[in-house]
C-alpha positions as CSV (number, residue, x, y, z in Angstrom):
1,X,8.0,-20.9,-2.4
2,X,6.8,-18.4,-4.8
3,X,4.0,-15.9,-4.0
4,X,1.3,-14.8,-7.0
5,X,1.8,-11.3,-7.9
6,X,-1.5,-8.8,-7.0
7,X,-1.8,-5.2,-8.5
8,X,-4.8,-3.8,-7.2
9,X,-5.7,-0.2,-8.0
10,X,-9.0,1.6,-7.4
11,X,-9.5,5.3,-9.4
12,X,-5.7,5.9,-9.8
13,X,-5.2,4.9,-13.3
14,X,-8.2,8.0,-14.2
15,X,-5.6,10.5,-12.7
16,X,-3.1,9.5,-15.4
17,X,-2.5,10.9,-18.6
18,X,-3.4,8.2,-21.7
19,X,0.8,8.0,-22.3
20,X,0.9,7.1,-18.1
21,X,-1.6,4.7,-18.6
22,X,0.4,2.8,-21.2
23,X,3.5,2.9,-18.9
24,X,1.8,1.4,-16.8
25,X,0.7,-1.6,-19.4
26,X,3.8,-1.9,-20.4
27,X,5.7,-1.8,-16.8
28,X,2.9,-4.9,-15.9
29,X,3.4,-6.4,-19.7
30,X,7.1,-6.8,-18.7
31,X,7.4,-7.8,-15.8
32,X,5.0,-10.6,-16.9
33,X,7.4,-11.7,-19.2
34,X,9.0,-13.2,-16.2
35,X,6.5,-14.8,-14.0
36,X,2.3,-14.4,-14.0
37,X,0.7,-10.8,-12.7
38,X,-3.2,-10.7,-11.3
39,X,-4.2,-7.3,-11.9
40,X,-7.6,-6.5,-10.1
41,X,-8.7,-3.0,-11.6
42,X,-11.4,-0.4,-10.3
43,X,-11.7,2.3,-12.6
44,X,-13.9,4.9,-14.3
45,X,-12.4,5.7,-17.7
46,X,-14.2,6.0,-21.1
47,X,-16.9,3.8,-19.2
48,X,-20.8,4.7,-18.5
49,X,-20.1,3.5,-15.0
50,X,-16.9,2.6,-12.7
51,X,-16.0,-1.6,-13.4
52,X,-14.0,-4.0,-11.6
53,X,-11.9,-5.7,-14.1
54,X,-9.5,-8.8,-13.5
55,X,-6.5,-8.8,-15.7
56,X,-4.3,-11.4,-15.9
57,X,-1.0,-11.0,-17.6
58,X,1.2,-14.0,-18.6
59,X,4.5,-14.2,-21.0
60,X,3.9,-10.6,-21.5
61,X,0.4,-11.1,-23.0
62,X,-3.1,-10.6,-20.9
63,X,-6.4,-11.8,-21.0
64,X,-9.4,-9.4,-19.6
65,X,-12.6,-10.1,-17.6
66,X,-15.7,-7.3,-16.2
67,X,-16.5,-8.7,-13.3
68,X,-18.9,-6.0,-11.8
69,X,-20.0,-2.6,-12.4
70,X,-19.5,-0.4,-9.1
71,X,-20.4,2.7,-7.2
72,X,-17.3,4.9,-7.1
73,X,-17.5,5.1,-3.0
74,X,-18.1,1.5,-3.3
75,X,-21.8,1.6,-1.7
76,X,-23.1,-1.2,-4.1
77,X,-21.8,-4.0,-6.8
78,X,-23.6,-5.0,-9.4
79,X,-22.1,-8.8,-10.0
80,X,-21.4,-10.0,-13.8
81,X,-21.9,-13.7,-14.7
């Protein structure tokens, strides 16, 4: 039986430099290459407000959805149809 892949990650990726931030990509883009990643992202960068994100990566290619906006000390969501 195989199990889905989950990356979660809350306000780590701001602490990494652009070029770590594209390792990173790249690390989830390969690995994806081999079976399907769910990448659930809660980060403040280049945004007017923290946003969860769900990223899916497949066959090394990934698709991008805002789910919320968020407080950074997670006292409120603000839910995205």
């Amino acid at each position: 039986m195989e199990s889905t892949v989950c990356v979660l990650h809350c306000h780590t990726l701001n602490q990494f430099s652009d070029e770590g931030r594209q390792r990173f990509n790249a690390l989830l883009e390969r690995i994806s290459r081999h079976r399907p990643i769910n990448q659930l992202s809660a980060e403040w960068i280049n945004t007017p407000k923290p946003e969860l994100r769900l990223i899916q990566w497949d066959k090394g290619d990934s698709t991008e959805r805002l789910l919320a906006r968020v407080d950074q000390h997670g006292r409120w969501i603000e839910w995205l149809a």
